[in-house]
N, C-alpha and C positions, 0 to 999 in steps of 0.2 A: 889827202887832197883837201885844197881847204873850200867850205861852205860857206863862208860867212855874208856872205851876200849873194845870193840867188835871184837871178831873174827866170821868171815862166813863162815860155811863149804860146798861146795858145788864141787861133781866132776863131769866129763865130755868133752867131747868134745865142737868143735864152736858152734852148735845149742843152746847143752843143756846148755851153758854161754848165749849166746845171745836171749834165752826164757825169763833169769831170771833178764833180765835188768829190766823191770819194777818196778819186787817187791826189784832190790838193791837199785835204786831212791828212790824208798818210803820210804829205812830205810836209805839211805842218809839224806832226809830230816828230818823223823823224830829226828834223831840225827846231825844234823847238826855241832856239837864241836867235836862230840867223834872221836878219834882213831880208825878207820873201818880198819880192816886187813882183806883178800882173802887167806883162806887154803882151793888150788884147786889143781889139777893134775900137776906131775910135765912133763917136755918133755920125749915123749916117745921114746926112743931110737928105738925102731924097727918100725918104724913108719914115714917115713922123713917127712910126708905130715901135722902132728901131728901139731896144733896150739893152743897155749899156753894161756889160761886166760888173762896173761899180754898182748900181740901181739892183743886182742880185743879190749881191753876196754880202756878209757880213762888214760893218765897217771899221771892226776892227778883230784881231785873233786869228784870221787865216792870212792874209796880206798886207803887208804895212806901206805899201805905197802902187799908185798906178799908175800904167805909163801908157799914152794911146797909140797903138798901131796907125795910121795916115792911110786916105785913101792915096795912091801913086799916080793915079792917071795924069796925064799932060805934064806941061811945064813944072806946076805951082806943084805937081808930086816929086819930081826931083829935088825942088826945094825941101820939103816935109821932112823927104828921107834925112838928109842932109841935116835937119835936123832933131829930128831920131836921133842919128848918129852920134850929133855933140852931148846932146842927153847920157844918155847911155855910155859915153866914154867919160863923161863926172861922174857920174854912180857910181864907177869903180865895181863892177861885177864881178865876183869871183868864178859864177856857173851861170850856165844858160841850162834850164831845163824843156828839153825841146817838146812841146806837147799839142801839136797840130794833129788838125782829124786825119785820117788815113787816106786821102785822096791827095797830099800832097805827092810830084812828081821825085821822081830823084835829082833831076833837074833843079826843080827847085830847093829841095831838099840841102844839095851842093851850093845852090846860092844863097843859102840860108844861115851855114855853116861859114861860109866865107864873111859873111856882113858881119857876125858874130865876133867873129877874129880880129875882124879890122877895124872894130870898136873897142877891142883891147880886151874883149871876155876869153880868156884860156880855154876854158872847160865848155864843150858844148854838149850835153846827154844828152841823152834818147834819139838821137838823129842816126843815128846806124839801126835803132832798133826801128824806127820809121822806115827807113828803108828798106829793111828787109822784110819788111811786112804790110808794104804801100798796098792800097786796092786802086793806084791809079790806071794799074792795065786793065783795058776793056776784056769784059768778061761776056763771053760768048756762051749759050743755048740755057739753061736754065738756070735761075738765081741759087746758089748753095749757102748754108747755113755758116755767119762765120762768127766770132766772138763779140759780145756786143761794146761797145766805143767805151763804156765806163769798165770794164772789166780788164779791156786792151791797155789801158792806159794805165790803172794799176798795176798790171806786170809789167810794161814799159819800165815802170821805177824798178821795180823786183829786180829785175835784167841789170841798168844798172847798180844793186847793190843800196838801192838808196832805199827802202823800206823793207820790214821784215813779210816774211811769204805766209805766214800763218795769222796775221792781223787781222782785227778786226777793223770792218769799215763803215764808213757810215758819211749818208749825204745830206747832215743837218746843215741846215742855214742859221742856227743860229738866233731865231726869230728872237725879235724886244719884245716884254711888256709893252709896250706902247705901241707896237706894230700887231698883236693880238688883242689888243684893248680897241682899237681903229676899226678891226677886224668887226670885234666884236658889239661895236657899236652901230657899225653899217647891218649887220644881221638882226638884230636888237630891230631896227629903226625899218626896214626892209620885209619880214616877217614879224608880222606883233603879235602872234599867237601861235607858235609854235610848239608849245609844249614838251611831250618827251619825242615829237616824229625827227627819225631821222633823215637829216640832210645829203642828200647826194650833188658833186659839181657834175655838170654837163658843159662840155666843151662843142659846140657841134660846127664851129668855123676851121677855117686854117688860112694860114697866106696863099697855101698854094692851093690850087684848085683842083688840081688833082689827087690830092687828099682826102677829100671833103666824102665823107654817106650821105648818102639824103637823106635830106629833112624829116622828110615825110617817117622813115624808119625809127628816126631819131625821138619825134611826136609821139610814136605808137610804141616805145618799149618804155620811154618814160611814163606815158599815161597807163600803161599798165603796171607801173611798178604804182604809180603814186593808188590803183585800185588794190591792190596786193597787198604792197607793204606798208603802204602811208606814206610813202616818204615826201619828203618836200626839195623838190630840183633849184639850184640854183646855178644861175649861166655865168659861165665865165670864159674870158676870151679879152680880145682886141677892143677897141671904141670901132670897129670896121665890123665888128658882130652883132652888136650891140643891138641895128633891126630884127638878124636873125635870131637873136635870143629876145627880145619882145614879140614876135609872132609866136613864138612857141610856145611862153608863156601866154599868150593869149588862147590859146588850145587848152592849154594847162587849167587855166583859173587858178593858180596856185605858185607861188614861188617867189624866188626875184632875181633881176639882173642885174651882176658882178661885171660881165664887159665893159672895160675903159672904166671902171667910176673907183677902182683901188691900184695903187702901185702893185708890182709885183710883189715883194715881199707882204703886203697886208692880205693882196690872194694867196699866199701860200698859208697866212695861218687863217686864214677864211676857210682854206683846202682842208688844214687841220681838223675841221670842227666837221667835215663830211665821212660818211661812211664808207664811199666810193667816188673814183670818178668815172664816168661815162664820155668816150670820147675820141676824136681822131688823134692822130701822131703829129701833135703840135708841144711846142714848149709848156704850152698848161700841161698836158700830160707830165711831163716830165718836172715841174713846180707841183704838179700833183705826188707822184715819187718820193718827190725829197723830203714832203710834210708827213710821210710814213702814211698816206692814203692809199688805199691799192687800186687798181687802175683796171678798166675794161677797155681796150684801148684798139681800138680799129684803125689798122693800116691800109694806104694802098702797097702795091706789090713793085713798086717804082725802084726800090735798092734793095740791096742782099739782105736773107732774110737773118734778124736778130741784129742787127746792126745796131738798130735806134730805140731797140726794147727801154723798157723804162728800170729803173734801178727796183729792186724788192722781187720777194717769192712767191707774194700774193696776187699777182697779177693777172689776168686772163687775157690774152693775145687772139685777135681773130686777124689772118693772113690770108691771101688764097692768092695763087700763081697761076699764070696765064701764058697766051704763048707772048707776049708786047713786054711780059716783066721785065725789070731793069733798065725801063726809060728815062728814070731818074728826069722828069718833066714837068714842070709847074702846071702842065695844063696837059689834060686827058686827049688822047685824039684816036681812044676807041670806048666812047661813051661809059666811061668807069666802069667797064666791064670786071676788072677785080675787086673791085670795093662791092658790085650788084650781085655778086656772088655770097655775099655777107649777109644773111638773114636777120631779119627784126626778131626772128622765135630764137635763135641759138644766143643772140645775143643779151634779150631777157633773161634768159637760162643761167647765161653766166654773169649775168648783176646780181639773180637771187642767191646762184652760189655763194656770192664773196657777203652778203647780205646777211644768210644764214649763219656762215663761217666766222663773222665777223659776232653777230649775236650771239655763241657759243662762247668766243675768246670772251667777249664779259661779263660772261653769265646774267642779261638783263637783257629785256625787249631794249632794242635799238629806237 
């Protein structure tokens, strides 16, 4: 079967791109010569916070060219498609590798398959594996544990034959010199006296609001670590966090705020340079992940549990299921009753763990 030109389809948001780093390495190297093109989301205009496929990932070495998925709505989306379509039928594609999150329907799945063909791509993978393994049917009484989104989609490739099953993986970005020097000069400029204390990010926003811990919890495990361990917190997040994370700090006396003032890629190696992060199930967590930071990462109980885990083994997960789980809802409408279940004490506990663990692996005060 020939590779030589591969298109990936994959939409979403920061997370749901920097979930699938993994399984893009793996068909990086499985193909090593071919032509890899990115048909992901284009910028969403009602959206200003909206970050783009390209704005993540490396820009050059995993993908050699991008293509923008269109929004469809109205008229001017039949237009877009249309030309989608002519794009894509000059590229000349030999495979479509299909890599949508698991909520797609089989419905669509089948129209997805079709549009594929009829733009002259022969080969469409992973679209039978998609479907037999969709989570689009509603899942009725309690949320069950299923395989998490980066993991799924590395065996996706396995399934078809396109990467070997015992590899090793990995969800580097790739970070520049100059994107850790950036980094490093915001930190530099932002704490001037930091000495050997180590850096922890805190994330303590999200888009959705039903995400979100209180504040208040957030205040009291950080100010106790900063009495404990020394550390020094730094917030990171959206420009829409950005007061959240200046209030805190002003509790604090201590730290500085990353919200909105670096690209993504300079907060990831900003993330680099922390010992943890602290935080809800937002795409920082998972830029947190990919810079090899280990993550204490507080969910609400809104989708099946392990779904949206963060890539690594040093992680610490606090979850708690309710009878409302699986609302999958931007917004709570029983007062965050599974997030208020999440303690300030247990989740101290598991920042010192990874704290401690982590001052072991370098044999030096952190």
């Amino acid at each position: 079967m020939n590779h030589e030109r591969i298109l990936v389809f994959r939409a979403g948001h920061l997370g749901d791109n920097l979930i699938a780093l993994p399984a893009f390495w793996a068909l990086r190297e499985a193909f090593p010569g071919s032509h890899i093109s990115y048909l992901s989301n284009a910028d969403d205009e009602n959206n200003p916070h909206y970050v783009t496929a390209r704005g993540i990932f490396p820009e050059t070495g995993l993908f050699d060219s991008w293509i923008s998925y269109p929004n469809l709505d109205g008229v001017a989306g039949t237009y877009r498609l249309l030309k989608l379509a002519l794009t894509l039928r000059r590229r000349k594609f030999d495979t479509v590798v299909y890599m949508t999150t698991r909520t797609r329907t089989t419905r669509q799945i089948d129209r997805d398959k079709t549009f594929f063909r009829l733009v002259g791509i022969p080969n469409v993978l992973g679209a039978d594996y998609m479907r037999r393994h969709s989570l689009s049917e509603a899942i009725r009484g309690p949320m069950h544990e299923v395989q998490a989104e980066g993991d799924f989609l590395v065996q996706l490739l396995q399934d078809e034959g396109l990467t070997a099953r015992h590899a090793e993986f990995t969800a580097d970005l790739r970070l520049t010199p100059l994107e850790r020097e950036a980094a490093a000069s915001w930190l530099r400029a932002e704490i001037s006296e930091r000495g050997g204390r180590p850096l922890i990010g805190v994330a303590p926003g999200s888009k959705w609001d039903s995400k979100i811990w209180d504040e208040e919890r957030f205040s009291d495990v950080v100010q106790r670590l900063i009495l404990t361990h020394d550390v020094i917190p730094i917030i990171f997040g959206g420009s829409e966090d950005r007061e959240k994370g200046m209030r805190l700090l002003d509790r604090w006396k201590i730290g500085g705020n990353a919200a909105g003032e670096l690209s993504v890629r300079q907060a990831a190696a900003a993330l680099e340079s922390c010992a943890l992060y602290l935080g809800n199930d937002t795409g920082t967590m998972h830029l947190a992940a990919s810079s090899g930071t280990p993550c204490v990462a507080i969910f609400a109980a809104l989708d099946l549990i392990g779904r949206w885990y963060p890539f690594g083994s040093d992680n610490e997960i606090f979850r708690r299921s309710v009878e409302c789980e699986g609302c999958y809802s931007p917004t709570c409408f029983n007062n965050h009753k599974c997030l208020d279940l999440i303690r300030a004490d247990e989740v101290y506990a598991a920042c010192v763990r990874v704290l401690d663990r982590r001052k072991i692996i370098s044999g030096t005060d952190l």
